[in-house]
N, CA, C and O atoms as a CHARMM CRD file, in Angstrom:
* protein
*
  300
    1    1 UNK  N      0.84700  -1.18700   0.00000 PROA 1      0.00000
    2    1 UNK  CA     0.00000   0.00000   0.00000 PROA 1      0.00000
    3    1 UNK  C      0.88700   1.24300   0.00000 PROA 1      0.00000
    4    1 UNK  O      1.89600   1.38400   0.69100 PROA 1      0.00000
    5    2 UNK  N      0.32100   2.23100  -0.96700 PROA 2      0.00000
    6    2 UNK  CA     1.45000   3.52500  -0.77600 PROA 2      0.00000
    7    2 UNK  C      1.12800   4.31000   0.05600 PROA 2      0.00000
    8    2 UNK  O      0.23200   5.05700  -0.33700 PROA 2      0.00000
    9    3 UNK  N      1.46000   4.48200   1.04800 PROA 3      0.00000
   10    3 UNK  CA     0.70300   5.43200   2.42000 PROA 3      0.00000
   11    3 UNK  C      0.29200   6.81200   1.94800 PROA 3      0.00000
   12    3 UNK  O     -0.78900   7.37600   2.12200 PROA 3      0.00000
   13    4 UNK  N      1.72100   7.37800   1.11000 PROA 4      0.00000
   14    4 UNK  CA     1.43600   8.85100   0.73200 PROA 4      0.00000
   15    4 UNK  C      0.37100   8.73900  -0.21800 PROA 4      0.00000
   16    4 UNK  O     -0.64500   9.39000   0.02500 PROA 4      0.00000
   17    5 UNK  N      0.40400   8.11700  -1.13500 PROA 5      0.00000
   18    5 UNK  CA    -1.19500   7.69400  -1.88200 PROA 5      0.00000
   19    5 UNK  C     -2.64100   8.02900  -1.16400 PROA 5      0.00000
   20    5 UNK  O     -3.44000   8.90200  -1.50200 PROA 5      0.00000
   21    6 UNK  N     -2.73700   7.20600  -0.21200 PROA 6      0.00000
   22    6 UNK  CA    -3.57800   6.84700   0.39000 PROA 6      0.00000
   23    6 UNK  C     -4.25000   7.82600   1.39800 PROA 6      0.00000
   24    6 UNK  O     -5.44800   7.96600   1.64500 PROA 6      0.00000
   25    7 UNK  N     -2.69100   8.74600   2.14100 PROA 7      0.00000
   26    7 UNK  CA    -2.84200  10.22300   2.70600 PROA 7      0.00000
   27    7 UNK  C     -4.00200  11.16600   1.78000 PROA 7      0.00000
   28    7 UNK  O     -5.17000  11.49700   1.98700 PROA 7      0.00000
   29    8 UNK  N     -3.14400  11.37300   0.80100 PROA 8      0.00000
   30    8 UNK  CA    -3.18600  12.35300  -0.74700 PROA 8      0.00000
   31    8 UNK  C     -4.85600  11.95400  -1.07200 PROA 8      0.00000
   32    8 UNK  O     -5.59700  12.84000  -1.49800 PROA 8      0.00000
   33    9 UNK  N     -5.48100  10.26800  -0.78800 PROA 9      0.00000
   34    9 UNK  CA    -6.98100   9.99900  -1.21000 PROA 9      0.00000
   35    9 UNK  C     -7.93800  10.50400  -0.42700 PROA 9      0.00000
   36    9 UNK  O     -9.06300  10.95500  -0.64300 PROA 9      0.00000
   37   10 UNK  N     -7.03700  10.28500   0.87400 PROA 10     0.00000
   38   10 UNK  CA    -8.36700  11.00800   1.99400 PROA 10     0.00000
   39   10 UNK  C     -8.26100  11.90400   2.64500 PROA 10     0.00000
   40   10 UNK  O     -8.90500  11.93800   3.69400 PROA 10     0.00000
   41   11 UNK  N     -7.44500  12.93400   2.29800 PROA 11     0.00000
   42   11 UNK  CA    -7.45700  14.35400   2.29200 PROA 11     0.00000
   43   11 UNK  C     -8.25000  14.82900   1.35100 PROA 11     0.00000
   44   11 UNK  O     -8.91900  15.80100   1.70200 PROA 11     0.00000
   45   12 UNK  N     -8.44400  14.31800  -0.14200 PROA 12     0.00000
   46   12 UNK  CA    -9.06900  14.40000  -1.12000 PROA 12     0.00000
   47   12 UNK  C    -10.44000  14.56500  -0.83300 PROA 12     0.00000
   48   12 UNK  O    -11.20800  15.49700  -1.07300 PROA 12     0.00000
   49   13 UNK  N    -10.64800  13.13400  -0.09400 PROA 13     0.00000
   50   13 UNK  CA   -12.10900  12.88300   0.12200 PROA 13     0.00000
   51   13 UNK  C    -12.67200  13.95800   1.22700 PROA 13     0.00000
   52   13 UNK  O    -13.77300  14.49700   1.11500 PROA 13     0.00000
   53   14 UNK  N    -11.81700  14.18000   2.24500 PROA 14     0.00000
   54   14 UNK  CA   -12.57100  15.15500   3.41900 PROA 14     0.00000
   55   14 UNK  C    -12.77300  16.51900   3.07600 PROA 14     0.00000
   56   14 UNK  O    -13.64100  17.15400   3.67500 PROA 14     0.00000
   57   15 UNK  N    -11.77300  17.29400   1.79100 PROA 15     0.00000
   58   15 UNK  CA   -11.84700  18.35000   0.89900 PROA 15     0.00000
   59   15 UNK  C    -13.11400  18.45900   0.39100 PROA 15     0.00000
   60   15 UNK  O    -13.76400  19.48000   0.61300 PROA 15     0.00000
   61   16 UNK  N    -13.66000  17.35800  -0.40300 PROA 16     0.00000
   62   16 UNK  CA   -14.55800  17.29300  -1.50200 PROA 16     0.00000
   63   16 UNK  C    -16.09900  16.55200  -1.32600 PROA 16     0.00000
   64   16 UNK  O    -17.09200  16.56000  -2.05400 PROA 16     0.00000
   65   17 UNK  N    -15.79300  15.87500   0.06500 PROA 17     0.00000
   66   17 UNK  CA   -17.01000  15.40000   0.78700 PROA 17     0.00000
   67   17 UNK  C    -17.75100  15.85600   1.63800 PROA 17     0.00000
   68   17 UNK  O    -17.23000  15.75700   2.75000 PROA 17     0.00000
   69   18 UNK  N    -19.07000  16.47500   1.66200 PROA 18     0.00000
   70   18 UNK  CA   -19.08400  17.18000   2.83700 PROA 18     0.00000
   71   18 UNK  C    -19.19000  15.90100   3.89100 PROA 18     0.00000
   72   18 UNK  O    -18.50700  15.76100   4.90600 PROA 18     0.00000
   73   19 UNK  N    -20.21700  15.00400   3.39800 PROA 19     0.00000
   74   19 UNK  CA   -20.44700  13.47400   4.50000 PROA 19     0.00000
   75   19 UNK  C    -19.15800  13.23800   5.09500 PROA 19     0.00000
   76   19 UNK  O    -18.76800  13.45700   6.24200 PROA 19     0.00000
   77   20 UNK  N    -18.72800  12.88100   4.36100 PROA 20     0.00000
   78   20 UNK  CA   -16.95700  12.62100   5.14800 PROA 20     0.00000
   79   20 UNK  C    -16.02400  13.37300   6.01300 PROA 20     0.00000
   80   20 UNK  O    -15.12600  13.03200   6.78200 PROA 20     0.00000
   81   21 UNK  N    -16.62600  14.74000   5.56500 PROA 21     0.00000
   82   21 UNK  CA   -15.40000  16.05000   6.34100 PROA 21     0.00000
   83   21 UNK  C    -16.56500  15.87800   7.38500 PROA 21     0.00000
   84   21 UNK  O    -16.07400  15.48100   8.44200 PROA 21     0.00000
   85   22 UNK  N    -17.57900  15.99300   7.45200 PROA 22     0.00000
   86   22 UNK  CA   -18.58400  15.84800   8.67200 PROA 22     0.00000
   87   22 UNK  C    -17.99300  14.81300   9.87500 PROA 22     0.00000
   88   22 UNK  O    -17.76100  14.96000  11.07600 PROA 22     0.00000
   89   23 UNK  N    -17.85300  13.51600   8.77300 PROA 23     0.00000
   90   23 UNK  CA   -17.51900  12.30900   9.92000 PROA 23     0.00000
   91   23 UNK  C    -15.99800  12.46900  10.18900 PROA 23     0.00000
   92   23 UNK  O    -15.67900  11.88000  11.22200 PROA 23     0.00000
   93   24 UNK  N    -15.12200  12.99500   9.66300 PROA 24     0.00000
   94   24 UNK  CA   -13.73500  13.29600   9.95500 PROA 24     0.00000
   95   24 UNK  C    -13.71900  13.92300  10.98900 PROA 24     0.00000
   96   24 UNK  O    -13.20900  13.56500  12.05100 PROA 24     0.00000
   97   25 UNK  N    -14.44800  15.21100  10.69000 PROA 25     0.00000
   98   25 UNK  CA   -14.58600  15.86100  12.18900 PROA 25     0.00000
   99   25 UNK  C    -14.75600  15.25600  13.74700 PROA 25     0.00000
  100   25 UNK  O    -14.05000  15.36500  14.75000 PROA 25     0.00000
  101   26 UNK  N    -15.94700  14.60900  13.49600 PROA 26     0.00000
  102   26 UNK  CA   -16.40800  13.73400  14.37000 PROA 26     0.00000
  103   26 UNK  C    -15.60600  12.90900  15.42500 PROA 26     0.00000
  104   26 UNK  O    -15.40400  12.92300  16.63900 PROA 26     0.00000
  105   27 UNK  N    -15.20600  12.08300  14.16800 PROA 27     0.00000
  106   27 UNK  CA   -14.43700  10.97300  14.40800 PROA 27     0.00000
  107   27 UNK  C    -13.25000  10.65100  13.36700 PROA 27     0.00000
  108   27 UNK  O    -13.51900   9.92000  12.41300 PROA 27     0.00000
  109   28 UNK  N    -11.93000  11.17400  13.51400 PROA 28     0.00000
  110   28 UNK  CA   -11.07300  10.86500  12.18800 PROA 28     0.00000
  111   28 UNK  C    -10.56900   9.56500  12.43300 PROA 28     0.00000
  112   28 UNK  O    -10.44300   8.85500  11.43500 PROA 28     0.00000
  113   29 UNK  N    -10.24000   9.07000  13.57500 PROA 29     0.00000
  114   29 UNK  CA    -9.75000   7.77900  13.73500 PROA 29     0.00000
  115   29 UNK  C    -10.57400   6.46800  12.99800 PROA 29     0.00000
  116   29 UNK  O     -9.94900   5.59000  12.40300 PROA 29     0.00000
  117   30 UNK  N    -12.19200   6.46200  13.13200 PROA 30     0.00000
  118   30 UNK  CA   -12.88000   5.57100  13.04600 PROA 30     0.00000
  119   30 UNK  C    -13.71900   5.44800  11.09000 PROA 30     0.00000
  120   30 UNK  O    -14.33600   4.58500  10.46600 PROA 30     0.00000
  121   31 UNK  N    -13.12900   7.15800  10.75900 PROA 31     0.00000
  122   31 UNK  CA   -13.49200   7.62300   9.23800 PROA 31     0.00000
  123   31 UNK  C    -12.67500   7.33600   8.46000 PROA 31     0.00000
  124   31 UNK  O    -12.94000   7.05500   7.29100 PROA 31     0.00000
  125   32 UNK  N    -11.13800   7.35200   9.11000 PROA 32     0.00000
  126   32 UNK  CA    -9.75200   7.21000   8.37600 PROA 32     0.00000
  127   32 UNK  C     -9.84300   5.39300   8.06700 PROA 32     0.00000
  128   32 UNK  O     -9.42800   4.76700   7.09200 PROA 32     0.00000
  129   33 UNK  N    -10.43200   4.97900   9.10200 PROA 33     0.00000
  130   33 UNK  CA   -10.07200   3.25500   9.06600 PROA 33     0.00000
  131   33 UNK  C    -11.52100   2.98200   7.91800 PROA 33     0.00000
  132   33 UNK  O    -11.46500   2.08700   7.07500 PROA 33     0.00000
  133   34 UNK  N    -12.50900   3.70800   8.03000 PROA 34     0.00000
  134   34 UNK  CA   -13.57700   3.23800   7.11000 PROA 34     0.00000
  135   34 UNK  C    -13.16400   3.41200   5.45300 PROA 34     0.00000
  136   34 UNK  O    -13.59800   2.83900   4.45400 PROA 34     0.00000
  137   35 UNK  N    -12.11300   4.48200   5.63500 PROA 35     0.00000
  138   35 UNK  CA   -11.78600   4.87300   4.52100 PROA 35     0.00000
  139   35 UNK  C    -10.45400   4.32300   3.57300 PROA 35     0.00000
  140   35 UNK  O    -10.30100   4.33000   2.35100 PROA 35     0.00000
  141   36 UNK  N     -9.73600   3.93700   4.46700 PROA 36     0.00000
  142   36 UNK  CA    -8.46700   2.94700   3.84900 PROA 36     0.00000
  143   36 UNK  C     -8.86400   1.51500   4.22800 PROA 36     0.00000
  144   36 UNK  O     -7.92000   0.74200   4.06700 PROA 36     0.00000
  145   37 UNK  N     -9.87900   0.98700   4.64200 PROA 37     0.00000
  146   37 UNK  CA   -10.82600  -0.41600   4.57400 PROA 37     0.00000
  147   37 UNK  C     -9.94900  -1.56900   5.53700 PROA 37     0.00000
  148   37 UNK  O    -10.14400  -2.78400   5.49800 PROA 37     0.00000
  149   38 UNK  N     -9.04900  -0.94000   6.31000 PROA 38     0.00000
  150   38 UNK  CA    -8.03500  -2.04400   6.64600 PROA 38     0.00000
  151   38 UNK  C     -8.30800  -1.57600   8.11600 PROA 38     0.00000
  152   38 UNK  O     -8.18900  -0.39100   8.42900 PROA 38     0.00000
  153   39 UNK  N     -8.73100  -2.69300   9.13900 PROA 39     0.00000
  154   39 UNK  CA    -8.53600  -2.57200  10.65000 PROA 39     0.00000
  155   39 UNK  C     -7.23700  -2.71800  11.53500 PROA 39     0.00000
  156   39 UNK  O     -6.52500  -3.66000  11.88300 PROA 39     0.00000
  157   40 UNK  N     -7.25400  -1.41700  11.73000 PROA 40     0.00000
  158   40 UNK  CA    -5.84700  -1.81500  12.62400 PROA 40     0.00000
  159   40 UNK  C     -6.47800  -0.97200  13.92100 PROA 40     0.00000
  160   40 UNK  O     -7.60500  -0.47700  13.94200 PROA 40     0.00000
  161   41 UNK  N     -5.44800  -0.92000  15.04900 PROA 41     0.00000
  162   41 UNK  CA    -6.04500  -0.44000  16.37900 PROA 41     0.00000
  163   41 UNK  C     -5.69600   1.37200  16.07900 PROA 41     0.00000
  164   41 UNK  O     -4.94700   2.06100  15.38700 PROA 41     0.00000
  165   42 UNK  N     -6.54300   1.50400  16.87500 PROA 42     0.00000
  166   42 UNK  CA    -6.85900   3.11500  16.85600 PROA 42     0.00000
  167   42 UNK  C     -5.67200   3.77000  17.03700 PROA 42     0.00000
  168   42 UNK  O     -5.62500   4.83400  16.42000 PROA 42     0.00000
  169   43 UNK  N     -4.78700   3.52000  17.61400 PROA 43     0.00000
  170   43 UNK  CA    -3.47200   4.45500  18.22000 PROA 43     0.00000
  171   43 UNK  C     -2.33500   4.39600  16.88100 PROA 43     0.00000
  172   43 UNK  O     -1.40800   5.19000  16.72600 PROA 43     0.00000
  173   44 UNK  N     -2.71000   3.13100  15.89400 PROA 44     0.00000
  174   44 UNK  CA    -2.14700   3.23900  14.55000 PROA 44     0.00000
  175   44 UNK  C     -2.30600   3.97900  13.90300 PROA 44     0.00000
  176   44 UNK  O     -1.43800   4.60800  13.29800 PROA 44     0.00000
  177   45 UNK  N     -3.67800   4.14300  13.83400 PROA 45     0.00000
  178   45 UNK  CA    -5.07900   4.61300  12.88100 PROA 45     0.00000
  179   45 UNK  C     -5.15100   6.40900  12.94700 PROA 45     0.00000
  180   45 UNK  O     -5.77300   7.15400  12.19100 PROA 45     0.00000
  181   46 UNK  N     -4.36700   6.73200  14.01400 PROA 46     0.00000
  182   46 UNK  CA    -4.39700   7.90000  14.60800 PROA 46     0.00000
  183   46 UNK  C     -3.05400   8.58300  13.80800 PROA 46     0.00000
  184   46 UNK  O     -3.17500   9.65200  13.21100 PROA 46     0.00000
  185   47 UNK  N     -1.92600   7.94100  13.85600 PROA 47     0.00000
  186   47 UNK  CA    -0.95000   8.30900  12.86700 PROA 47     0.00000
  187   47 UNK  C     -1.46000   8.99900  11.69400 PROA 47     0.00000
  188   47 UNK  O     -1.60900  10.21900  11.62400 PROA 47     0.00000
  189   48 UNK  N     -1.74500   8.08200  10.69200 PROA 48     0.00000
  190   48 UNK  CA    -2.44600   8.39800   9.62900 PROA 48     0.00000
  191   48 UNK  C     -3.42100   9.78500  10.14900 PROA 48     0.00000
  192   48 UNK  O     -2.97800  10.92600  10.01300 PROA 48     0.00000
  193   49 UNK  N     -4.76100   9.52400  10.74000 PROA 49     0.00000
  194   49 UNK  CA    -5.05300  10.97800  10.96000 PROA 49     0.00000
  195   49 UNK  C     -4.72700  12.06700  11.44300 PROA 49     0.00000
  196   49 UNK  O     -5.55700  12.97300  11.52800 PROA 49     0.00000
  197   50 UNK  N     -3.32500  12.23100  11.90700 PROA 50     0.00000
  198   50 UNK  CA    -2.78400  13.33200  12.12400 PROA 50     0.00000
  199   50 UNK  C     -2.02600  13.85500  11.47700 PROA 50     0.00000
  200   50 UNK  O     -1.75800  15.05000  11.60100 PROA 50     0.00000
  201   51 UNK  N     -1.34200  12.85600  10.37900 PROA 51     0.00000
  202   51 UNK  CA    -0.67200  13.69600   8.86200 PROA 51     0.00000
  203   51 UNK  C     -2.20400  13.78900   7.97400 PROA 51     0.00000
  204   51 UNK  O     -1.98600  14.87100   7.42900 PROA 51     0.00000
  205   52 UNK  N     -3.39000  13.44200   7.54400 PROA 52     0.00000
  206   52 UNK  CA    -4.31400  13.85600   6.75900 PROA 52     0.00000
  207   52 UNK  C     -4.65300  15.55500   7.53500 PROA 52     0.00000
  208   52 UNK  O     -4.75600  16.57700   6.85600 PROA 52     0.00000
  209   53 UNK  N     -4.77500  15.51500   8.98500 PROA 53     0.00000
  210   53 UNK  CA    -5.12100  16.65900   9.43100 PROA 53     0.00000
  211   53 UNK  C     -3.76800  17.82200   9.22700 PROA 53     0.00000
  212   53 UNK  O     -4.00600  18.94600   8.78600 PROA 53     0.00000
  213   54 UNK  N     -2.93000  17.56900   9.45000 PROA 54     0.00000
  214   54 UNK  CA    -1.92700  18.60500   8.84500 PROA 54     0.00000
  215   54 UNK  C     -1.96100  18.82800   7.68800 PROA 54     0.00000
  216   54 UNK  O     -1.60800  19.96100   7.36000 PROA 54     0.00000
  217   55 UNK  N     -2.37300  17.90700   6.64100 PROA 55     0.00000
  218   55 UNK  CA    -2.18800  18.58500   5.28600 PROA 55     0.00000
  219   55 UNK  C     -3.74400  19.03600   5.24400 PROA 55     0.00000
  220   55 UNK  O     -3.86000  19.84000   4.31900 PROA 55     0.00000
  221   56 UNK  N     -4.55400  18.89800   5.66800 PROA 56     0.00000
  222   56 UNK  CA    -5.84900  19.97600   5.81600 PROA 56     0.00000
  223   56 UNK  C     -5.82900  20.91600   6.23800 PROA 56     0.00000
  224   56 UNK  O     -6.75600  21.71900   6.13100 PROA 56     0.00000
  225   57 UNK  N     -4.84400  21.10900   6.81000 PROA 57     0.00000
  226   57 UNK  CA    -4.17400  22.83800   7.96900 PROA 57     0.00000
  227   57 UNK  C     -3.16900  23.40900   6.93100 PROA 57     0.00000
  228   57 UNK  O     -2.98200  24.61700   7.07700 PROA 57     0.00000
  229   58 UNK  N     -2.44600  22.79800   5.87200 PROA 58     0.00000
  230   58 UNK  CA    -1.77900  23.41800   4.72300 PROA 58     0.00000
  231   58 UNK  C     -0.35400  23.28300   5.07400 PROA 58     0.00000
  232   58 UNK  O      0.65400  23.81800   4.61200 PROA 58     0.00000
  233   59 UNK  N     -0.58000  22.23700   6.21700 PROA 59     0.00000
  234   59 UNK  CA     1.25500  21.71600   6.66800 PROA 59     0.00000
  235   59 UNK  C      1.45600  20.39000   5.56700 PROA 59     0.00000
  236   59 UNK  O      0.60700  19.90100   4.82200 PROA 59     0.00000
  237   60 UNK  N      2.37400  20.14300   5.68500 PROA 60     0.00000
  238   60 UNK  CA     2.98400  18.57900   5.34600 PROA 60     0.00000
  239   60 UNK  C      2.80900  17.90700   6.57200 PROA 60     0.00000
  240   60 UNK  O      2.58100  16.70200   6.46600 PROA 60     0.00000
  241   61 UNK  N      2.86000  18.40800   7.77800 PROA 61     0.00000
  242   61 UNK  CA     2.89100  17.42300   8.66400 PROA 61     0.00000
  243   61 UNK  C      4.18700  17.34600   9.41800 PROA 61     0.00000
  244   61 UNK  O      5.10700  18.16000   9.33000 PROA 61     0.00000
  245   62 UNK  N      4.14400  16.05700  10.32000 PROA 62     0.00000
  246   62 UNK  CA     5.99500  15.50200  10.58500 PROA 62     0.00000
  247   62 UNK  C      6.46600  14.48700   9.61200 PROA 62     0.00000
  248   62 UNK  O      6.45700  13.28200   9.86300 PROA 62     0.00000
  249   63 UNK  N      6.83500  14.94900   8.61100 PROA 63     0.00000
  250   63 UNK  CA     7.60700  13.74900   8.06300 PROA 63     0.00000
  251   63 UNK  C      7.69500  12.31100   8.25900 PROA 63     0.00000
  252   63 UNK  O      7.59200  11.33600   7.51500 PROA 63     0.00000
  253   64 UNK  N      7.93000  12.49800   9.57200 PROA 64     0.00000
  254   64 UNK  CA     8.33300  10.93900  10.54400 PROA 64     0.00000
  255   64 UNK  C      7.12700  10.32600  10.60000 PROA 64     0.00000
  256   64 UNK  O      7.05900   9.12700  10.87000 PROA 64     0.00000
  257   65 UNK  N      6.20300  10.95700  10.39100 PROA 65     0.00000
  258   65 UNK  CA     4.85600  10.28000  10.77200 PROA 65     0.00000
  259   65 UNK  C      4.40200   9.15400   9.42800 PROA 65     0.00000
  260   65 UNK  O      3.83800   8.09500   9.70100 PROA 65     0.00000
  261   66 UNK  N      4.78300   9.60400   7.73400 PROA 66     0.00000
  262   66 UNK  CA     4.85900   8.87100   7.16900 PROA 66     0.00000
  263   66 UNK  C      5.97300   7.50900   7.08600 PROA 66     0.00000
  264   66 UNK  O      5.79500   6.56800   6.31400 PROA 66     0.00000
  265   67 UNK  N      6.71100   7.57700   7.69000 PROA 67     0.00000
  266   67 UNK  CA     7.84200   6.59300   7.91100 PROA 67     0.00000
  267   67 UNK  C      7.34000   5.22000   9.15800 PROA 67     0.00000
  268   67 UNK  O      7.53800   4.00500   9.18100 PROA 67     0.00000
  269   68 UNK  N      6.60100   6.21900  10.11000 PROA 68     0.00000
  270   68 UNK  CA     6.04900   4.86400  10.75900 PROA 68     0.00000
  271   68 UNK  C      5.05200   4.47900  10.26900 PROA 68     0.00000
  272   68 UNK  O      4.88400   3.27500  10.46300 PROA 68     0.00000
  273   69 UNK  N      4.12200   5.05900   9.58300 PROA 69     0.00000
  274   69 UNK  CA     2.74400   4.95400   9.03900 PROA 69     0.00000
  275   69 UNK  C      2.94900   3.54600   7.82200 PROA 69     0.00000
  276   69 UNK  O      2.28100   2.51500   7.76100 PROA 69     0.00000
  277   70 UNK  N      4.27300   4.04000   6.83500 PROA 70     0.00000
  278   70 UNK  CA     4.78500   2.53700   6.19700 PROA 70     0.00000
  279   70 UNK  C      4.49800   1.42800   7.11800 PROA 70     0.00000
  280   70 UNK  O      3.66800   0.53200   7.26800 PROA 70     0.00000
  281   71 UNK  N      5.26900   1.76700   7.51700 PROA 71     0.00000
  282   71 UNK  CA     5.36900   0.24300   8.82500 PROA 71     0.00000
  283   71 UNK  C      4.26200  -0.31600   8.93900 PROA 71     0.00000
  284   71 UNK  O      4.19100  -1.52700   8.72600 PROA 71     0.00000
  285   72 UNK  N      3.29500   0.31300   9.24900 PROA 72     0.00000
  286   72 UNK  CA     2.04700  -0.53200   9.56300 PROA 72     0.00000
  287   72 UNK  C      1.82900  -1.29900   8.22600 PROA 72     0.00000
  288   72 UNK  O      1.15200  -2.32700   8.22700 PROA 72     0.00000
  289   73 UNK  N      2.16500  -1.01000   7.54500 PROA 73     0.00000
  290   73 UNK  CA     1.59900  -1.48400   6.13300 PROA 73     0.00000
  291   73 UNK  C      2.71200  -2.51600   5.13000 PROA 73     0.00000
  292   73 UNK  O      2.54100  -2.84000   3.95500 PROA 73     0.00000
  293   74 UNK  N      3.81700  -2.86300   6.00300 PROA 74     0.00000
  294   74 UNK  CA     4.68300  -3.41300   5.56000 PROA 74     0.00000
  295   74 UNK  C      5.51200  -2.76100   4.37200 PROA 74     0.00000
  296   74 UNK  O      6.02500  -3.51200   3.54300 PROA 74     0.00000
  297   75 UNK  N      5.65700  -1.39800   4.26900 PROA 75     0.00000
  298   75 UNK  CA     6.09000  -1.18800   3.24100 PROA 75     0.00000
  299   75 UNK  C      7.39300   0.49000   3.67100 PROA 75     0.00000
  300   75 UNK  O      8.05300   1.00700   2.76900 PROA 75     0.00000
């Protein structure tokens, strides 16, 4: 799986969705996992939503955060 891909899809989607930026809000941990279809535990899951939420704030983020975010994904 390409993480930055996958970042880049659901930033996309919370941009261009209102349903989704609704449930992002809400809940990004439980929207992010509905949205890359793969269960992992929340404190993983949370990685990922905190680089989608920086690049919604117009950061890149921490860098580092995509490097462990691979990991989960074997890649």
């Amino acid at each position: 799986m390409d993480i930055k891909a996958k970042i880049s899809e659901i930033v996309d989607k919370v941009k261009n969705d209102k349903d989704v930026a609704a449930n992002f809000t809400k809940d990004p941990v439980k929207t992010v996992e509905g949205l890359i279809g793969v269960d992992l535990p929340d404190d993983q899951v949370k990685m990922i939503t905190d680089q989608v939420q920086a690049k919604l704030s117009g950061g890149e983020g921490a860098s580092g955060l995509i490097s462990k975010v691979k990991g989960l994904f074997g890649g």
